[in-house]
N, C-alpha and C positions, 0 to 999 in steps of 0.2 A: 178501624177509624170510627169515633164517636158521630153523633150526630154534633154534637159540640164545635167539631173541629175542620166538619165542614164545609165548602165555601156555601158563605152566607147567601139567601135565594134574592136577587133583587128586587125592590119594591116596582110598581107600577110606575111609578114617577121616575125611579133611577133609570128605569127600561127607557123612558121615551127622553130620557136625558141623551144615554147611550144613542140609539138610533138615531137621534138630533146628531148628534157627534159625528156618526160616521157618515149621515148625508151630505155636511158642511165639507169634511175633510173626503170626499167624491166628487161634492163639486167642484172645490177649491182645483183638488188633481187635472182635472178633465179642459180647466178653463186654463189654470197655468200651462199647461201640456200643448194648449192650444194657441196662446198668446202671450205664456211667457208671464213672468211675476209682476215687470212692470206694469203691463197690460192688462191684468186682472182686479177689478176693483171688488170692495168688499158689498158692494149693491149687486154686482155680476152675482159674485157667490151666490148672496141670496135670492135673485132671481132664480137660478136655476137650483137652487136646492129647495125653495120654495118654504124658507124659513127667512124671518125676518133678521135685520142688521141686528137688533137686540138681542138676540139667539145668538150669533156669531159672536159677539162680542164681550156674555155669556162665557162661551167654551172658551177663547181665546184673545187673550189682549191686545193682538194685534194682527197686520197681514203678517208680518217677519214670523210670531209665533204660529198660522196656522200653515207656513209654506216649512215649518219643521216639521210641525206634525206630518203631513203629507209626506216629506219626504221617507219620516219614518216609518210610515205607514204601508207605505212603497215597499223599502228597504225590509220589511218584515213581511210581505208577501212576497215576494223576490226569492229570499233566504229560503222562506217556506216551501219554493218548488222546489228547492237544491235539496231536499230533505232524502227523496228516493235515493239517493249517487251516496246518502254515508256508508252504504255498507256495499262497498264497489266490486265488480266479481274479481275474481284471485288472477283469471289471464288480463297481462297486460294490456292485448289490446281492444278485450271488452271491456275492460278499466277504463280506457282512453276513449272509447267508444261512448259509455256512460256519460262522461266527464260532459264531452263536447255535446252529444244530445240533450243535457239537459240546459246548457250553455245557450243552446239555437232554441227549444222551446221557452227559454224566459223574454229570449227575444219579440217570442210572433204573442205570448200570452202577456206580456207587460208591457206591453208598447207605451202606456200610459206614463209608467214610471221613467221609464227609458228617455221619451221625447221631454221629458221635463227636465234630468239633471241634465242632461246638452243643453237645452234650451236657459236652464240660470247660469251654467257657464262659462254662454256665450254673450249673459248680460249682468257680467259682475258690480260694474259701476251702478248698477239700479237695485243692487241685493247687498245687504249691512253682513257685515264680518259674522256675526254670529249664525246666520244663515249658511253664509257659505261653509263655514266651518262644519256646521251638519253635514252639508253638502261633502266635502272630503272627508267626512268620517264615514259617511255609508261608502262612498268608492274605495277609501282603506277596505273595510270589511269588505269587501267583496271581492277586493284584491287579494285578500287574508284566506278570505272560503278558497277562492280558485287553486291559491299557492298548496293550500292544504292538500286538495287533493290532487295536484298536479303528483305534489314530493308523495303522495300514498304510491304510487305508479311509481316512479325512478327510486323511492327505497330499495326498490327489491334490487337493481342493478348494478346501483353504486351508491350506495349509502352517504360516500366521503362528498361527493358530489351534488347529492338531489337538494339539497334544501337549495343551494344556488343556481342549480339551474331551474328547479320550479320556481324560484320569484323571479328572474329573467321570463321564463314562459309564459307565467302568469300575467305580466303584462303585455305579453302578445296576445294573450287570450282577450284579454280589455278591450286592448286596443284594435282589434277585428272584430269586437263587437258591436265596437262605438262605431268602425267604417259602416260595418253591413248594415245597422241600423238606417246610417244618415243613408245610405244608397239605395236599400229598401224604400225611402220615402220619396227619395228625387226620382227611382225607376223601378218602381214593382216588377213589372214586368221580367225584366232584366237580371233582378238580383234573386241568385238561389242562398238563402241563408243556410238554409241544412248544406248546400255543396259546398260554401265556402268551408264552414266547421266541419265537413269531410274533409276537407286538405287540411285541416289542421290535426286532426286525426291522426294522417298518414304521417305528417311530422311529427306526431308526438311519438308515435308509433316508432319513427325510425332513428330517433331520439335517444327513445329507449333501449333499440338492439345497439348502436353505436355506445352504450354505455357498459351495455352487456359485452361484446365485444371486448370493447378496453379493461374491464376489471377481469376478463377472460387473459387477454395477454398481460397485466400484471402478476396474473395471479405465473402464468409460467415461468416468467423472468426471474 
């Protein structure tokens, strides 16, 4: 690779452009997560990121534009834990094992992201269509990442089968994630996140030999 065709080294000013960027879109996260997009004004922001409305308004034309950013922001460090699990070990039930522990660790390390998409989708009428559309298209992808690797696991069993029952699965995987979450908040105490994604383990687990199983007795018949 040439020096040519390297990336370009940012100026001093591009730097403190950037940094600007990422304080506003931490703040913005931390306060919507807290109170929600209605509830977050664009003087809050700046309070607490400690850059002025003129700066914010700068990066982003609007609240609706910078509660995308964030979201996206989220949604690409999110992804970014799921990175370990692409190359999943070849036994099924380390496979399942993988899946689901990195499942329970994006829960306890993204809490931020996590309490914010429940928190706009429990307040649609105060968030404009273009937002929420973000907003459903990071939960597609991540319904998408999960399906992926759910059908990596049930390939090996029943091929005919896996792709439908990983997006059935996949949405259980979601949606116990979204329960543990809210439950984790209402009763720390109480709620084991790693236990509950251990039972889900075990189903996926038993999932997979009941698949194995059946393409076992096809295969005789």
């Amino acid at each position: 690779m040439t020096d040519s065709s390297a990336a370009r080294k940012l100026s001093r000013r591009e730097e403190l452009g950037v940094e600007s960027r990422r304080r506003i879109v931490d703040a913005a996260a931390s306060l919507m997560a807290e109170h929600g997009f209605a509830g977050t004004s664009i003087a809050a922001v700046s309070k607490r990121s400690g850059l002025p409305s003129g700066s914010i308004y700068w990066h982003f034309e609007s609240k609706e534009a910078l509660l995308g950013a964030v979201v996206e922001e989220g949604a690409r460090r999110w992804f970014d834990s799921l990175q370990g699990v692409d190359n999943l070990p070849r036994d099924p039930a380390d496979r399942a094992a993988a899946l689901l522990e990195a499942a329970a660790t994006s829960l306890e390390e993204q809490p931020e992201f996590l309490r914010l998409l429940l928190l706009i989708a429990l307040e649609r009428r105060e968030v404009d269509e273009t937002s929420l559309a973000i907003i459903r298209r990071v939960r597609k992808l991540a319904l998408d990442r999960i399906r992926m690797l759910v059908a990596a696991l049930l390939t090996a069993f029943d091929p005919d089968s896996a792709d439908r029952l990983a997006g059935e699965f996949a949405r259980l995987v979601l949606c116990v994630a979204d329960g543990a979450f809210v439950a984790n908040h209402i009763d720390p105490e109480q709620t084991d996140i790693r236990g509950l994604f251990d039972l889900l383990r075990r189903a996926l687990t038993a999932l997979a030999r009941e698949l194995l199983e059946t393409s076992t007795d096809r295969g005789k018949s």
